[in-house]
C-alpha positions as CSV (number, residue, x, y, z in Angstrom):
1,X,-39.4,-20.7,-43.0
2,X,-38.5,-24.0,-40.7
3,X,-38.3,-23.7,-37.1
4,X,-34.4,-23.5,-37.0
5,X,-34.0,-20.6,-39.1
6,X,-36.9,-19.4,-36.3
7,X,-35.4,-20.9,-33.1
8,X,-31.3,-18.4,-34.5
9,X,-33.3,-15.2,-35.0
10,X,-34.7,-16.0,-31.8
11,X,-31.3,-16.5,-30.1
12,X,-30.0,-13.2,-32.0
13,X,-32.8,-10.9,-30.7
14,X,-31.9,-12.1,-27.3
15,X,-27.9,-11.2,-27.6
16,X,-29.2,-7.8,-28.5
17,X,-30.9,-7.2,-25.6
18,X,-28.8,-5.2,-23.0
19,X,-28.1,-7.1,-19.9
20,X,-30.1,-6.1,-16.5
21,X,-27.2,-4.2,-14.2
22,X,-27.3,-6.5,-11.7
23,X,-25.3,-8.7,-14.5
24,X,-22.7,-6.0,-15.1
25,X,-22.0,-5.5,-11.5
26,X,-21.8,-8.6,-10.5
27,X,-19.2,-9.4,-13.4
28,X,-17.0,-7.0,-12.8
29,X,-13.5,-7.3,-11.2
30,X,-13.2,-6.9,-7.4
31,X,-10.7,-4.2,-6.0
32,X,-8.3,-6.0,-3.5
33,X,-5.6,-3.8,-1.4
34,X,-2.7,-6.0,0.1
35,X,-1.2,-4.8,3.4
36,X,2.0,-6.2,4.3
37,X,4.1,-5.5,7.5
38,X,4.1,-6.7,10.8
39,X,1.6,-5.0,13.2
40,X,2.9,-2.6,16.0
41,X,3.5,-4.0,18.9
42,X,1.2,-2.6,21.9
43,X,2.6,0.1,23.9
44,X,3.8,-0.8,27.5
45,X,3.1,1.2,29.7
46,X,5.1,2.3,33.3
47,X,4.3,2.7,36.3
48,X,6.2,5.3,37.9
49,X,4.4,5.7,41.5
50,X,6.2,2.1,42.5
51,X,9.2,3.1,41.7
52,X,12.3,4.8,43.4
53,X,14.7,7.5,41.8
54,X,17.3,5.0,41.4
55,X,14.8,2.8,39.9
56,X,13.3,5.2,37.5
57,X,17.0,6.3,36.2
58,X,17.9,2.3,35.2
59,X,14.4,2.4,33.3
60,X,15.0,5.6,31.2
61,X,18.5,6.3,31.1
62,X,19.5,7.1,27.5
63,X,15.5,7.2,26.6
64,X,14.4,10.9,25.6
65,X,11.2,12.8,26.8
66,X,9.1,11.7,23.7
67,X,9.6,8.2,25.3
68,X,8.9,9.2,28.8
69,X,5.5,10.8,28.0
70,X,4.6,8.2,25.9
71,X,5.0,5.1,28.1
72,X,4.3,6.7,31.9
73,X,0.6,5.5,32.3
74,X,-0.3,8.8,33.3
75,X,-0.8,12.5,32.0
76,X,2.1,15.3,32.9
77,X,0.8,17.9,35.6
78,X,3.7,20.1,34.5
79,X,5.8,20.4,31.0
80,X,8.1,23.5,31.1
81,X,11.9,24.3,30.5
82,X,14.1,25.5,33.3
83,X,17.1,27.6,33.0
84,X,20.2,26.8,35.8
85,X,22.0,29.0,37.3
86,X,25.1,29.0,34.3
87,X,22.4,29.7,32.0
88,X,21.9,26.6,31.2
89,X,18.8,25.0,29.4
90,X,16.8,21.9,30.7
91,X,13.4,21.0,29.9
92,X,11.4,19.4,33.2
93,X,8.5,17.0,33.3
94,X,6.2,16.5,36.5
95,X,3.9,13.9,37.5
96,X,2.1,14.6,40.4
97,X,1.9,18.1,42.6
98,X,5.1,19.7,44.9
99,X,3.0,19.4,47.6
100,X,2.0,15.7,47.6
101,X,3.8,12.6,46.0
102,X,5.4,13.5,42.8
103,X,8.0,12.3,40.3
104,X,9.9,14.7,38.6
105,X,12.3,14.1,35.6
106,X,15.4,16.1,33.8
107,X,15.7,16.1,30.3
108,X,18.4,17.9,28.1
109,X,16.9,20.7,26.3
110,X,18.4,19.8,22.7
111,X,16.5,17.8,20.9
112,X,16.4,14.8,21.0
113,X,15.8,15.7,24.9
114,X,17.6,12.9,26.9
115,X,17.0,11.8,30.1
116,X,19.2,13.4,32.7
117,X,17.9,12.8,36.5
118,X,14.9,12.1,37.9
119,X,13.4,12.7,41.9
120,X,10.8,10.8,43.6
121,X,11.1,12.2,47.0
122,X,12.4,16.0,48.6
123,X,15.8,14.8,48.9
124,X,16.3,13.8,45.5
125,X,14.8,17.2,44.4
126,X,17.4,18.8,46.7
127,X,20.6,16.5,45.3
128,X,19.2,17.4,41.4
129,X,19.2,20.8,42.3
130,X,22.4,21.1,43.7
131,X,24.0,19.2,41.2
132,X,23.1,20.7,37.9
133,X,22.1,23.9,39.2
134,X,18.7,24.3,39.0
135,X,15.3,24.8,40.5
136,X,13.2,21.6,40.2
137,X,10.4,23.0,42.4
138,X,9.9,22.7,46.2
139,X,7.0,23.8,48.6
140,X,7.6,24.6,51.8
141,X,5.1,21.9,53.4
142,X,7.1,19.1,51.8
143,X,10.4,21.0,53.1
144,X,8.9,21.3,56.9
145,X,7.5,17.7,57.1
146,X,11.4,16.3,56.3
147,X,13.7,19.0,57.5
148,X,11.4,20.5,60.5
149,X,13.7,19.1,63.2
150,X,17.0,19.9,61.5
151,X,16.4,23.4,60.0
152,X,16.6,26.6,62.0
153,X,14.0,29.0,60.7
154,X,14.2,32.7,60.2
155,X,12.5,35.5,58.5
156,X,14.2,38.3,56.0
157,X,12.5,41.6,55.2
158,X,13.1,42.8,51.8
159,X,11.1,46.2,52.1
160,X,12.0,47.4,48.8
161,X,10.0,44.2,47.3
162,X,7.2,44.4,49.8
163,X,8.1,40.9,51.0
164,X,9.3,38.7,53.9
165,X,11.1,35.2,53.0
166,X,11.0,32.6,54.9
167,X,14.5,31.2,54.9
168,X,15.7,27.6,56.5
169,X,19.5,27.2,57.3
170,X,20.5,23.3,57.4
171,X,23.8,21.4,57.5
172,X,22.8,20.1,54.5
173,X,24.5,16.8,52.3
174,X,23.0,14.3,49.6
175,X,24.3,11.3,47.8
176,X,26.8,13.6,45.8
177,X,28.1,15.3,48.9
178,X,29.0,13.4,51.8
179,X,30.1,16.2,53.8
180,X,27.6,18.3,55.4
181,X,27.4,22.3,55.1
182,X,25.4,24.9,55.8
183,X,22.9,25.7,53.2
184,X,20.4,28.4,53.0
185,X,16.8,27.3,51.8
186,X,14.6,30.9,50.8
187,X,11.0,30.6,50.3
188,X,8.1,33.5,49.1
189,X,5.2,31.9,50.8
190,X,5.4,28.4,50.2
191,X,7.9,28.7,46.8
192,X,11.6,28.0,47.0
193,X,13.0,31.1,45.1
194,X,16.3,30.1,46.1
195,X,19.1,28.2,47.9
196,X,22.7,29.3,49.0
197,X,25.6,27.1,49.9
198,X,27.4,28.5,52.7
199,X,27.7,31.3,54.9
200,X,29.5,33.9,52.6
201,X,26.4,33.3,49.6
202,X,23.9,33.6,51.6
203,X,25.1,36.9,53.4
204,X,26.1,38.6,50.4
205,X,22.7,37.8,49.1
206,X,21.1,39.7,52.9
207,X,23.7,42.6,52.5
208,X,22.1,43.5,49.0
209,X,18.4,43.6,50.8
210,X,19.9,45.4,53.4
211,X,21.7,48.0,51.4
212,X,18.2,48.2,49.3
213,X,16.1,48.4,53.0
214,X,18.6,51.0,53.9
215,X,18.1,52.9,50.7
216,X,14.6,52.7,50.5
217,X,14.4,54.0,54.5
218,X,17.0,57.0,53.1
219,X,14.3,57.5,50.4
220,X,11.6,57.7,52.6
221,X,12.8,59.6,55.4
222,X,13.5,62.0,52.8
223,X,10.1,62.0,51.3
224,X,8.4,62.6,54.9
225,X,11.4,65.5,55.4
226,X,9.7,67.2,52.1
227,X,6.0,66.7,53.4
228,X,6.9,68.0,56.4
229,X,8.1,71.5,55.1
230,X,5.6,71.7,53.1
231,X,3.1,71.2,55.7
232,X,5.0,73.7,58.0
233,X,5.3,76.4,54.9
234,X,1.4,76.2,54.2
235,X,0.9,76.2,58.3
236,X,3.1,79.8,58.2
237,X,1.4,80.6,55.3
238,X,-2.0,79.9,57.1
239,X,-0.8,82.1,60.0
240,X,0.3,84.7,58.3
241,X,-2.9,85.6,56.2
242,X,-4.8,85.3,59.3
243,X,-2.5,88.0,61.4
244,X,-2.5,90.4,58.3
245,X,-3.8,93.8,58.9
246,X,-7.2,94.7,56.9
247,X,-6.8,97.4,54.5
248,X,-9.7,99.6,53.5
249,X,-10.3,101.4,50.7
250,X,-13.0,103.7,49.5
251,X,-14.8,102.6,46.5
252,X,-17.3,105.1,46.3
253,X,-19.2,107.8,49.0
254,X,-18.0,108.1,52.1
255,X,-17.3,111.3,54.3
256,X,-15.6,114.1,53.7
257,X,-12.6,112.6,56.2
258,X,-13.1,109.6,54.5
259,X,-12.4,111.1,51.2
260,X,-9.5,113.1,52.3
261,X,-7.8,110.6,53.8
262,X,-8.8,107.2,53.2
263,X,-6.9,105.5,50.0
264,X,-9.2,105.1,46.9
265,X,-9.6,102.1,45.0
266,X,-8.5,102.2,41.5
267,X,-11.1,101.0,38.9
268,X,-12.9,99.5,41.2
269,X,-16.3,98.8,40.1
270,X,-18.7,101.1,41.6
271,X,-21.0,100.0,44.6
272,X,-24.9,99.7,43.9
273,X,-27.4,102.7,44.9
274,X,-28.9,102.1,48.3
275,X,-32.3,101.3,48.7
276,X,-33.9,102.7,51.1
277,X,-35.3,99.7,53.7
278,X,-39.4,99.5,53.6
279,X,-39.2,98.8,57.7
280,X,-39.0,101.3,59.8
281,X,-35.9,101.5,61.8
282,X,-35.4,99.8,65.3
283,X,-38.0,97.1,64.3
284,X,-37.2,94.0,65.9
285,X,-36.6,91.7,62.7
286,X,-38.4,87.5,63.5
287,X,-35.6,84.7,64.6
288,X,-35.2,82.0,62.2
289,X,-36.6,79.0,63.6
C-alpha cells in the first residue's frame, strides 16, 4: 500500500469522527430580535404648589384625571367621588390636607373624567362649591384664619342628633357672584356639613331642628310623666302594705278561745312539736360580743 492510499483513509477516519460541541455551538445561527419604534418620551412632571387656580385651570383644561395623577409630581392625599346637591356625580382629587396648603381638583365623573375646576386657596373652595353645588371639603381652621373678622359666629343645638354646629353667617361673594349675600357656613367640629344662601335656607333648615328639639322635649317630658307615676304608684303601693292590718290565723294548738274564735288556716302545713328548752327558765342568756 503507498502512502497516499494511507494519508485518504487517514483523512476518512477523521471526517467520521463527531465534532467536539464547542464546534456545533459555535456554528450555529445567532437569534437576533429587531425593535423598531421611537422611544417614549420622558414624562414631565408639574408642579402644582407654584401655581395659582387660574394657573392650574390653563394647564389642565380639557386633560382628564388619568393625566392629572400621572404628571403632578406628587402622590394624591385624597381620591373619592362627590355627589352635589342635584345629585350630581363628580369625582375629586386632593393634594395636600384641608387644614394646611392644598390643591384640590374637579373632574367629571364619566369616564374619560375631564377636568372641571380646580382650588388652591379657601376662597376658590368656596366659589367651586357654590357653583356646581358641591362639598369640596373645608375645616374650620382654614375658615377662621380668612373669614374671622367678617363672619358672625353662633351655635345651633340639634338635641335629637346629640350635637351643636358651629355655624358662620357672612356677606359672602366670589369671582362668579359680585354681589354680596348672606350665606350660612355649618360645621360639626371642625367639618363643613353644610352651607346656605340666604336668610329663608338657612331658617328653614333651624325650624326643622327646632321642630325635632321640640319633639324630642315632648317625648321626653312624656317619658319622665310615666316614671313619675310609676314611682308614685310603687310609693302608694309601698305605703299601703306597710299600714295593712296583720291577720292571724291559727295553724295548729292554741286555746280554747283561740280555737273558737280565731280563723283557721286552711291546709296549712302543720307547725313542728315543741321541744322543751334544756335551760331552766329566767336564765339570763350571754350577749353576743
Amino acid at each position: 500500500m503507498n502512502k497516499w492510499m494511507i494519508l485518504a483513509g487517514l483523512l476518512v477516519c477523521s471526517v467520521c469522527l463527531p465534532l467536539p460541541a464547542q464546534h456545533y455551538a459555535s456554528t450555529e445561527d445567532e437569534i437576533v430580535i429587531e425593535m423598531h419604534g421611537e422611544p417614549d418620551a420622558p414624562r414631565k412632571s408639574v408642579s402644582i404648589w407654584d401655581k395659582t387656580a387660574p394657573q392650574l385651570t390653563r394647564l389642565f383644561r380639557g386633560k382628564d384625571r388619568t393625566y392629572v395623577l400621572y404628571h403632578v409630581d406628587n402622590v394624591s392625599t385624597k381620591d373619592d367621588m362627590l355627589s352635589a346637591e342635584d345629585g350630581k356625580e363628580y369625582a375629586y382629587v386632593r393634594y395636600g390636607s384641608d387644614d394646611g396648603s392644598y390643591r384640590k381638583f374637579l373632574f367629571k365623573a364619566e369616564d374619560p373624567q375631564t377636568f372641571v375646576a380646580c382650588a388652591a386657596n379657601l376662597a376658590d373652595v368656596l366659589a367651586v362649591n357654590k357653583k356646581y353645588k358641591v362639598n369640596m371639603g373645608v375645616d374650620r381652621r382654614d375658615f377662621i384664619r380668612t373669614y374671622e373678622n367678617q363672619a358672625t359666629l353662633m351655635n345651633l343645638a340639634d338635641n335629637a342628633a346629640g350635637k351643636t354646629y358651629t355655624v358662620y353667617q357672612l356677606n359672602y361673594s366670589d369671582i362668579n357672584n359680585k354681589k354680596p349675600s348672606p350665606h350660612y357656613f355649618v360645621f360639626d367640629e371642625n367639618t363643613l356639613i353644610q352651607t346656605y344662601a340666604g336668610d329663608d335656607a338657612y331658617y328653614a333648615f333651624v325650624g326643622k331642628i327646632s321642630e325635632s328639639n321640640k319633639k324630642l322635649s315632648s317625648q321626653q317630658k312624656k317619658a319622665e310623666q310615666q316614671r313619675q307615676a310609676q314611682l308614685k304608684k310603687e310609693r302608694q303601693e309601698a305605703q299601703e302594705r306597710a299600714n295593712r292590718p296583720v291577720r292571724k290565723a291559727l295553724v295548729s294548738g292554741g286555746t280554747v278561745e283561740d280555737r273558737m274564735y280565731m280563723p283557721h288556716a286552711v291546709n296549712a302545713t302543720p307547725l313542728p312539736a315543741l321541744t322543751p328548752s334544756k335551760i331552766p327558765a329566767g336564765t339570763p342568756l350571754p350577749t353576743p360580743q
